[in-house]
C-alpha positions as a Markdown table, in Angstrom:
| # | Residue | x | y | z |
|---|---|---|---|---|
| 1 | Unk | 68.3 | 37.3 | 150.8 |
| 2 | Unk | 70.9 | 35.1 | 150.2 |
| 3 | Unk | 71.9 | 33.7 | 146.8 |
| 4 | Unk | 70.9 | 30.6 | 148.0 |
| 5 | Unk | 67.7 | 31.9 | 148.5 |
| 6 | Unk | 67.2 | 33.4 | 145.0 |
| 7 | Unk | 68.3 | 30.5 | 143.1 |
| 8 | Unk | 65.5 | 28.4 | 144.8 |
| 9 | Unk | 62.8 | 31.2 | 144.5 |
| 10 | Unk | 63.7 | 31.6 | 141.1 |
| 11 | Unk | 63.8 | 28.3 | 140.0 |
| 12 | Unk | 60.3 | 27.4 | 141.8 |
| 13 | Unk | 58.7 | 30.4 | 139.7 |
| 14 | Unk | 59.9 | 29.4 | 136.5 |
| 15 | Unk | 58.8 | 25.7 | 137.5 |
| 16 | Unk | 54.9 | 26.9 | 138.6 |
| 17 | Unk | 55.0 | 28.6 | 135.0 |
| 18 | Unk | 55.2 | 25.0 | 133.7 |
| 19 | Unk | 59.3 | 24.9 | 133.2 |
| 20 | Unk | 61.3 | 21.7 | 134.0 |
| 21 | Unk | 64.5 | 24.0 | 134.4 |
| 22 | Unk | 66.8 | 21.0 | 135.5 |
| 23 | Unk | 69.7 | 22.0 | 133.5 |
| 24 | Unk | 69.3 | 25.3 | 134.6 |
| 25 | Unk | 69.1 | 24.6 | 138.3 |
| 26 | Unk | 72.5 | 22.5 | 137.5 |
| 27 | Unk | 73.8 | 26.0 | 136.7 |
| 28 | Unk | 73.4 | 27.9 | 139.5 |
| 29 | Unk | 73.7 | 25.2 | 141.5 |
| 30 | Unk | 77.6 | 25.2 | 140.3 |
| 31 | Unk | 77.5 | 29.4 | 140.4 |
| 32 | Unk | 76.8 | 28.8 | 144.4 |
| 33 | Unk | 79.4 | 26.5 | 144.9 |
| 34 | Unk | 82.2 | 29.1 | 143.0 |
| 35 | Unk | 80.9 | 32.2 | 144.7 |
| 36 | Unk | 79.4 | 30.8 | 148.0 |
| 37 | Unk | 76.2 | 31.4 | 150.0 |
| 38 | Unk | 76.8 | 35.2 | 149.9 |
| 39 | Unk | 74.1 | 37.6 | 150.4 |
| 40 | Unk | 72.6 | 38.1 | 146.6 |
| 41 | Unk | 73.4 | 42.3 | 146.7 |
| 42 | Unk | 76.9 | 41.3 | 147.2 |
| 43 | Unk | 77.4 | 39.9 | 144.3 |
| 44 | Unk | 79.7 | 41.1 | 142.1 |
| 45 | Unk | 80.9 | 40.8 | 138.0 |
| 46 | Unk | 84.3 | 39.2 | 139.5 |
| 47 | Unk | 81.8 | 36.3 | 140.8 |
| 48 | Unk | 80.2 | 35.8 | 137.8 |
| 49 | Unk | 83.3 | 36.3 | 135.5 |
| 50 | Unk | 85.2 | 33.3 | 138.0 |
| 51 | Unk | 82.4 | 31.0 | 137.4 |
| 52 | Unk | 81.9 | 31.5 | 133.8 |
| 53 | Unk | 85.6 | 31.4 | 133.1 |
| 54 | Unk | 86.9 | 28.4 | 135.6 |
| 55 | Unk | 86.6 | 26.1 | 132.6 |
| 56 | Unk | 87.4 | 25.5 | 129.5 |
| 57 | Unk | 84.2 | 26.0 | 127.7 |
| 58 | Unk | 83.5 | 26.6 | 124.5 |
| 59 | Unk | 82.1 | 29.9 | 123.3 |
| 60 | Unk | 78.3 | 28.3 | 122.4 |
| 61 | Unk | 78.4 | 26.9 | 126.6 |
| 62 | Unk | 79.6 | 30.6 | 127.7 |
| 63 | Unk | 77.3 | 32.2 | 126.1 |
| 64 | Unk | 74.5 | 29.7 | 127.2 |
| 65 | Unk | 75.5 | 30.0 | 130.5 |
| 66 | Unk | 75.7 | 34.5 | 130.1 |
| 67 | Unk | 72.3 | 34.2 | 129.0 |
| 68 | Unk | 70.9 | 32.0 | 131.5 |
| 69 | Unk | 72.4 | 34.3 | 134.7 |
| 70 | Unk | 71.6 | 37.5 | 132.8 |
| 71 | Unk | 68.1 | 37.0 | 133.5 |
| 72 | Unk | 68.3 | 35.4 | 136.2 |
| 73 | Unk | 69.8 | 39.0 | 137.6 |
| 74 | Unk | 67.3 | 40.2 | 135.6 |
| 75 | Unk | 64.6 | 38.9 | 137.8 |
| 76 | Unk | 66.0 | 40.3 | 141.1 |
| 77 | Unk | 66.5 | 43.5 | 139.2 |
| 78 | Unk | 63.2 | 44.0 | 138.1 |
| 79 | Unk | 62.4 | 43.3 | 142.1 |
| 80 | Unk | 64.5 | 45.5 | 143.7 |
| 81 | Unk | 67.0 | 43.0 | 145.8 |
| 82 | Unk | 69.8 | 44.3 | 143.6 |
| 83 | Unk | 70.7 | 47.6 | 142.2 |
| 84 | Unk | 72.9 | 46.5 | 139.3 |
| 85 | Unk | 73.2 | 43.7 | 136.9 |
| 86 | Unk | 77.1 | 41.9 | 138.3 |
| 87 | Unk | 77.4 | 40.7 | 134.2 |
| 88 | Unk | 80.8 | 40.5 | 132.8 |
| 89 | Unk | 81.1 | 41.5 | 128.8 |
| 90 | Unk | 79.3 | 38.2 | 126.9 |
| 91 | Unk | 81.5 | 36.9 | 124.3 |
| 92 | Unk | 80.7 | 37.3 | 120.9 |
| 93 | Unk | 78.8 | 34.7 | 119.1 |
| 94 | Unk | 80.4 | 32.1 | 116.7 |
| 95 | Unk | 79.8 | 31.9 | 112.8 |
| 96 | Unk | 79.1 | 27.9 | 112.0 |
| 97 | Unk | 81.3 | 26.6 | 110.3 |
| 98 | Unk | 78.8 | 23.6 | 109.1 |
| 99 | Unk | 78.1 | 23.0 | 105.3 |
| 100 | Unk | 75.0 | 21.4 | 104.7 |
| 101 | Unk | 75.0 | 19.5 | 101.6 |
| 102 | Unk | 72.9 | 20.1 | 99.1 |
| 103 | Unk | 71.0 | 17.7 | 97.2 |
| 104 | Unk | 70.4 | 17.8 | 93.5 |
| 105 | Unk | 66.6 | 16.8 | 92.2 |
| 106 | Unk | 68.4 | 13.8 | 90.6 |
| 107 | Unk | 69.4 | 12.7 | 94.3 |
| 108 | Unk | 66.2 | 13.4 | 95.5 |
| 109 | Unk | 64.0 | 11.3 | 92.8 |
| 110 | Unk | 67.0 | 8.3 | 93.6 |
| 111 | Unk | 65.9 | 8.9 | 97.3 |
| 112 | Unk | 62.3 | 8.8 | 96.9 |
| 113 | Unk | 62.5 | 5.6 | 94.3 |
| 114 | Unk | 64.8 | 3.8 | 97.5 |
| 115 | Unk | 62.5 | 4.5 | 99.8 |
| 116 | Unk | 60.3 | 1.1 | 99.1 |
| 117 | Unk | 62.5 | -1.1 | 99.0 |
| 118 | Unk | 64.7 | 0.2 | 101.6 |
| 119 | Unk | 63.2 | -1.9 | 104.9 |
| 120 | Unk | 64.1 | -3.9 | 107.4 |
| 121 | Unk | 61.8 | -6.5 | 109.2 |
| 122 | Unk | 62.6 | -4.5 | 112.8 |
| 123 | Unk | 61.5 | -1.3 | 111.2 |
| 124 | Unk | 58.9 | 0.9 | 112.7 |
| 125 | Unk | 58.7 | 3.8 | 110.3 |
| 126 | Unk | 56.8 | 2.0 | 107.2 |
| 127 | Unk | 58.1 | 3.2 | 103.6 |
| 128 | Unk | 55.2 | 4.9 | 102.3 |
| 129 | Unk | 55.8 | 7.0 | 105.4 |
| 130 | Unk | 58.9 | 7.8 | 105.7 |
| 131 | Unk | 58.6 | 8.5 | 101.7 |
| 132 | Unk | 55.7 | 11.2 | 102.4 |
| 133 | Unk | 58.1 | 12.9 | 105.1 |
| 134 | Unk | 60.7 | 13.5 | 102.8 |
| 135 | Unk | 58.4 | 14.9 | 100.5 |
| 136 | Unk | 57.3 | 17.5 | 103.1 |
| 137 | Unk | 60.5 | 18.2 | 104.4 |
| 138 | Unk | 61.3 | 19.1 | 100.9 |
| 139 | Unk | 58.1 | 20.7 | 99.7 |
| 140 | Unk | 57.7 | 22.9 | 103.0 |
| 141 | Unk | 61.7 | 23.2 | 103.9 |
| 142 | Unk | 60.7 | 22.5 | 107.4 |
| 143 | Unk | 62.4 | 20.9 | 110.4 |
| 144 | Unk | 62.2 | 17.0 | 111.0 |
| 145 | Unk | 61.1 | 17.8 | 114.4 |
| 146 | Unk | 58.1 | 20.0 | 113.5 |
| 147 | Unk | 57.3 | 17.4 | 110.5 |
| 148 | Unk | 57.2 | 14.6 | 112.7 |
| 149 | Unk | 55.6 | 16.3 | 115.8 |
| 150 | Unk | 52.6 | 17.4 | 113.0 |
| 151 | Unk | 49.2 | 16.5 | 114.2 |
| 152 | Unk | 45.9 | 15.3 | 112.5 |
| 153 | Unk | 44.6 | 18.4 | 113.1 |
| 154 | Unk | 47.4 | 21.0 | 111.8 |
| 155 | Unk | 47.0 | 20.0 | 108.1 |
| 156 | Unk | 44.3 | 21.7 | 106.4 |
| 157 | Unk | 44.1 | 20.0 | 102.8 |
| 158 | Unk | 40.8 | 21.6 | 101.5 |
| 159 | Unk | 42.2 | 25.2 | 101.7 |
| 160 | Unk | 46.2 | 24.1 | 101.4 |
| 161 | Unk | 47.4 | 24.9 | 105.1 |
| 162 | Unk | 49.8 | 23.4 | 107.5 |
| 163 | Unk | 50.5 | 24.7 | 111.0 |
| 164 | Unk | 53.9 | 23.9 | 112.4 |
| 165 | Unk | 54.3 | 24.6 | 116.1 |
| 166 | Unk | 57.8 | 25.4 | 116.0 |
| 167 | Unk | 60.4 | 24.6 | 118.3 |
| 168 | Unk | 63.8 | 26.8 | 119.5 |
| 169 | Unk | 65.4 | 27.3 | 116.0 |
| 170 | Unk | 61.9 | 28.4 | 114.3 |
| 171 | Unk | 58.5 | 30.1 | 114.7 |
| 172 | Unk | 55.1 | 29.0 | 115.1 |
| 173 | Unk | 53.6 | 29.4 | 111.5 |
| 174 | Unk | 50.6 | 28.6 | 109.1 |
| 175 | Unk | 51.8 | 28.0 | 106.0 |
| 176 | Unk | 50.3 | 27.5 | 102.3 |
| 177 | Unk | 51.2 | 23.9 | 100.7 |
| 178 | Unk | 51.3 | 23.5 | 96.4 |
| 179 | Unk | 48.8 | 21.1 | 95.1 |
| 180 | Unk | 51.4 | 18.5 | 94.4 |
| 181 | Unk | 52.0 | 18.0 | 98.4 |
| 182 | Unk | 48.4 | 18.0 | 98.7 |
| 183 | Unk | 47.9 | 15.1 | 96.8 |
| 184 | Unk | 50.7 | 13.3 | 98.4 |
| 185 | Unk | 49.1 | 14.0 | 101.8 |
| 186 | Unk | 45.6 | 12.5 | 100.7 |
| 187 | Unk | 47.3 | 10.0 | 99.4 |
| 188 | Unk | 49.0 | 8.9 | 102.5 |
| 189 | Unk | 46.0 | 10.0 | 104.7 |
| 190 | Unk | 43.9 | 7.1 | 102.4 |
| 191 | Unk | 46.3 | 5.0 | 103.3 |
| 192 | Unk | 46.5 | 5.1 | 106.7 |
| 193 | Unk | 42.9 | 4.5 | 106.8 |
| 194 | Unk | 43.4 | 1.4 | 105.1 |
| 195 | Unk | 45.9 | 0.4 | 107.3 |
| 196 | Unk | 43.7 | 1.2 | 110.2 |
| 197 | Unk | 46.3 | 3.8 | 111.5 |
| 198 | Unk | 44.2 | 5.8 | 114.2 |
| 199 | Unk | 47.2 | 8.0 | 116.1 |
| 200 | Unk | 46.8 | 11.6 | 116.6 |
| 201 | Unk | 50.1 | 12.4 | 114.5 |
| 202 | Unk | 49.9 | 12.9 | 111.3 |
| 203 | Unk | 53.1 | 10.3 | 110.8 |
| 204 | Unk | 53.3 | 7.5 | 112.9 |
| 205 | Unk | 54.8 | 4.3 | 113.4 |
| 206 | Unk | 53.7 | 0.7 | 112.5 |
| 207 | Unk | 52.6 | 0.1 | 115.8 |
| 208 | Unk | 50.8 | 3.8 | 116.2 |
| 209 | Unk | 53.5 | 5.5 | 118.5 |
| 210 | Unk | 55.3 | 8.6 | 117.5 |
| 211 | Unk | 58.0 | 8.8 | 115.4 |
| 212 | Unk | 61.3 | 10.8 | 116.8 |
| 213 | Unk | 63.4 | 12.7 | 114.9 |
| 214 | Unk | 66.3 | 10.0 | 115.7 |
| 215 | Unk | 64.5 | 7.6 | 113.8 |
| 216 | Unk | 64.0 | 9.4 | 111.3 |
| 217 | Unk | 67.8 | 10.3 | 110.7 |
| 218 | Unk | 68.4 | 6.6 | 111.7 |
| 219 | Unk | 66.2 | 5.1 | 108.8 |
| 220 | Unk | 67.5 | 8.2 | 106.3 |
| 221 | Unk | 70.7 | 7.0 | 106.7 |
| 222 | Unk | 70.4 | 3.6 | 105.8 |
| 223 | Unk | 67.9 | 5.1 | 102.7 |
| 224 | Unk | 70.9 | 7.7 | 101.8 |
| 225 | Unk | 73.6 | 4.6 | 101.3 |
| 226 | Unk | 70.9 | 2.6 | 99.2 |
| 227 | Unk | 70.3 | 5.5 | 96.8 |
| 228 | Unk | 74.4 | 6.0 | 97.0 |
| 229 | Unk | 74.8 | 9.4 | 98.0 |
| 230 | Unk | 78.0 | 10.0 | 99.2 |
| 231 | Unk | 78.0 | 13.7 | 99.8 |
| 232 | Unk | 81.3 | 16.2 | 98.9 |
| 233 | Unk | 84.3 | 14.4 | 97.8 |
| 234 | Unk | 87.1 | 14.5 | 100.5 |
| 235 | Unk | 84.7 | 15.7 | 103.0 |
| 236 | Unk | 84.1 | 14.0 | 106.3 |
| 237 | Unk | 80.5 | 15.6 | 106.6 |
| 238 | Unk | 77.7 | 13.3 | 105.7 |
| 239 | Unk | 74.6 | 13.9 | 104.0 |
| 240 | Unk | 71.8 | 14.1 | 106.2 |
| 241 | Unk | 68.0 | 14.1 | 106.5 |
| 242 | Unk | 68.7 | 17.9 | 107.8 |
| 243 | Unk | 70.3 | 18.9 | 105.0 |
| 244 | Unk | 67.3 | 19.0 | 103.0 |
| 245 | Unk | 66.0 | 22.1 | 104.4 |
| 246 | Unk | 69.3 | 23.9 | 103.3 |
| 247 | Unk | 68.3 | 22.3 | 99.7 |
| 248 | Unk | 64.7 | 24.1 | 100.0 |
| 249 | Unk | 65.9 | 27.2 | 100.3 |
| 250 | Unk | 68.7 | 26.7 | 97.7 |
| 251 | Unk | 66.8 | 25.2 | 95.3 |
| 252 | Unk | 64.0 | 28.0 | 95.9 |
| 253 | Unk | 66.6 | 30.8 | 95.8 |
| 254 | Unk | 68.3 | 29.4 | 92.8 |
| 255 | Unk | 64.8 | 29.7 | 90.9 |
| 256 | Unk | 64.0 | 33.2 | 91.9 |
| 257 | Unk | 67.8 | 34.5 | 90.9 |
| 258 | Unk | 67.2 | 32.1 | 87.6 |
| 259 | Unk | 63.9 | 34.4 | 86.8 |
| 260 | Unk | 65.2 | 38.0 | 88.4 |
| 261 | Unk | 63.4 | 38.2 | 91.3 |
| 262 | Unk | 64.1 | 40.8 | 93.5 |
| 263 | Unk | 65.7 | 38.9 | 96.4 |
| 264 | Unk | 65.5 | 41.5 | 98.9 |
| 265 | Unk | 61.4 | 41.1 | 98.7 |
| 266 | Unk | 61.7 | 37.0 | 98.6 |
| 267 | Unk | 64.4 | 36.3 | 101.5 |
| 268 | Unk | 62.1 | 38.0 | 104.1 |
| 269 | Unk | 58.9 | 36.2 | 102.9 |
| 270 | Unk | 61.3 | 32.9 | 102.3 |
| 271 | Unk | 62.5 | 33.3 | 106.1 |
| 272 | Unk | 59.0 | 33.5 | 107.3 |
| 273 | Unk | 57.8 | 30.8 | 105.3 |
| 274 | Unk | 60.6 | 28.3 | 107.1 |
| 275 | Unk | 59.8 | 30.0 | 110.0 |
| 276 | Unk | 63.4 | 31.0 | 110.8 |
| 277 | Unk | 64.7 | 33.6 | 113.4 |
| 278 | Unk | 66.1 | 37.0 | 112.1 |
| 279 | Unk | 66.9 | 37.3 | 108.1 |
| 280 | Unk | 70.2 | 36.4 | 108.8 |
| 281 | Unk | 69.6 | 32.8 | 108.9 |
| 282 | Unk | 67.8 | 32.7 | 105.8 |
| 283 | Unk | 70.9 | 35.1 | 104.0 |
| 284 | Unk | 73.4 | 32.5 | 104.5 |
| 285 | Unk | 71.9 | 30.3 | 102.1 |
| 286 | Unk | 72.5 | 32.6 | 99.7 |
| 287 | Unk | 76.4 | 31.8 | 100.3 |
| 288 | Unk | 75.2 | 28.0 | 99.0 |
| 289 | Unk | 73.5 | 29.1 | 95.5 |
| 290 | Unk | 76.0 | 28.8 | 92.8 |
| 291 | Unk | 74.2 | 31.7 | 90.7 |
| 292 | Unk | 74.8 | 34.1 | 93.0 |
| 293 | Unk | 78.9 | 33.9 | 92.9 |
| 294 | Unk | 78.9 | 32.5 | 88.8 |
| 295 | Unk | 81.0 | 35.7 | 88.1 |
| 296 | Unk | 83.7 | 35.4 | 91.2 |
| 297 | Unk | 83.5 | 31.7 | 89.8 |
| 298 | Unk | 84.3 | 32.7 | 86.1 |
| 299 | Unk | 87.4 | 34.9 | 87.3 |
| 300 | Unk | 88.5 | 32.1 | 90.3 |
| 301 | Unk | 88.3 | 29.6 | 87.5 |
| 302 | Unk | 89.2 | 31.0 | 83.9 |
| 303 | Unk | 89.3 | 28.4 | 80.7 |
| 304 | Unk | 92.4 | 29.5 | 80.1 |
| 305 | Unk | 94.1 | 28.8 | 83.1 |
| 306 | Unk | 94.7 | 25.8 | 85.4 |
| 307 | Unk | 94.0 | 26.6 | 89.0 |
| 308 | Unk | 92.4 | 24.7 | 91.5 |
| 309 | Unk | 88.7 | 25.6 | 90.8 |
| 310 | Unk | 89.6 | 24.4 | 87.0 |
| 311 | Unk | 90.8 | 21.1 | 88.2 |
| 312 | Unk | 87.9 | 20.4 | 90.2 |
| 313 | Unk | 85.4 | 18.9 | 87.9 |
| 314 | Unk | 83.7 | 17.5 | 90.2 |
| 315 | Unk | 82.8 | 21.0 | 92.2 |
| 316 | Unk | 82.1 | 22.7 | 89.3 |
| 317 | Unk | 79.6 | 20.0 | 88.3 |
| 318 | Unk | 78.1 | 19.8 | 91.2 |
| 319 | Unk | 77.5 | 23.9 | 91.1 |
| 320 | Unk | 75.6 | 23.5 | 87.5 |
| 321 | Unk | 73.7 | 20.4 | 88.3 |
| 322 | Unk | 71.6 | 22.9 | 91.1 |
């Protein structure tokens, strides 16, 4: 068998399981051209290694691209047409450097009172519910694009559930909702009625269509400006409507280490509430509540000395207002 061959076998099973596989077939497609139509037992790590390293990619595309030939190899593996995986070393992941901002509740109560008045005459996405999504993106610390791909069906309001479907940062989960969110949710749900609002998602557009998580950044950006939140000073990172999952998380972190709760029992059962992947990515909020770090802040910044954390008011105010 060639690898010719194997990349179209391949790519017409995964396509009969129900995957596009476009961008994947764009891969292999380029890993033919760099090694050439040799039989697939002949290739070898120095084929792979060529291919993966003949540009200038950034470590998040090289390890994309590992993961996506790794089992591809896999595959013939598994089915005897090679006797080795030809895998070069993958390189190690990256740490994100990205700081989500975190709002404080006063930003969030300026957010929520913006909401009506903030509209347009071409908007689709109609206050009340763009309002109710920012209330269960903060409620729930959920991703826009399970919130807005929610269904009728997934909420539950007379026992308190919602069932988010997940996507490829987070799980498929049912989760419990407070009674506060409840309320909101009949209250929108009576409204739609009203409106005559019949579509099968839960939030919707004017005109019944689905609501993409585009549109909602789009029209949270405009919102974010009206309530004037400008985010850190000096920074050239935004505040956006993702960042309010990071202010879940902080906000619910902050009140556990507020009333001694023993963290290494709530960041498991705080990770599989949001539905995130591994404990590590629930840990690193825990490098974005100011409680945690208040004594490496005392000796960075003591009264009696100036240094930069002491001339910083506006840091250090923004770490007690959480």
């Amino acid at each position: 068998m060639t690898l010719e061959q194997a990349i179209t076998r391949y790519i017409r099973h995964k396509q009969c399981l129900g995957i596009g596989f476009s961008k994947a077939n764009c891969c292999f497609r380029s890993l033919l051209r760099s090694a050439g139509n040799e039989p697939l037992n002949q290739i070898n790590v120095n084929h792979v290694s060529r291919f993966l390293n003949c540009s200038q990619a950034s470590s998040t595309v090289f390890r994309a691209k590992h993961s996506l030939l790794r089992r591809f190899f896999e595959y013939w593996l598994a089915h005897g047409e090679i006797a080795e995986l030809p895998m070069p070393i993958n390189r190690p992941p990256q740490r994100s450097t990205f700081l989500p901002y975190i709002y404080s509740r006063e930003e969030l109560r300026r957010l929520l009172r913006s909401a009506p008045s903030c509209r347009t005459s071409n908007d689709k996405i109609h206050p009340k519910t763009l309002r109710t999504i920012l209330l269960m993106l903060y409620a729930t610390g959920t991703s826009v694009g399970e919130v807005t791909a929610l269904v009728n069906d997934a909420i539950d309001l007379q026992n308190g559930l919602v069932t988010f479907g997940g996507n490829q940062r987070t799980i498929s989960r049912t989760i419990p909702i407070g009674k506060d969110l409840i309320r909101v949710i009949q209250q929108y749900v009576r409204w739609r009625k009203k409106a005559g609002s019949n579509g099968d998602f839960l939030f919707s557009r004017t005109d019944g269509g689905g609501i993409s998580p585009s549109a909602v950044l789009h029209n949270f950006e405009r919102l974010r400006k009206k309530a004037g939140i400008t985010g850190y000073r000096e920074s050239s990172q935004k505040p956006c409507v993702r960042d309010i999952r990071a202010t879940f998380a902080v906000h619910q972190i902050a009140s556990w280490i507020k009333k001694s709760r023993d963290l290494n029992v709530m960041l498991p059962a705080l990770g599989a509430y949001m539905g995130t992947i591994g404990l590590e990515s629930t840990e690193r909020y825990l490098r974005l509540t100011p409680q945690r770090f208040q004594n490496a802040l005392n000796i960075l910044s003591p009264r009696k000395q100036w240094t930069r954390w002491q001339n910083d008011p506006a840091l250090l105010e923004f770490l007690t207002s959480l």
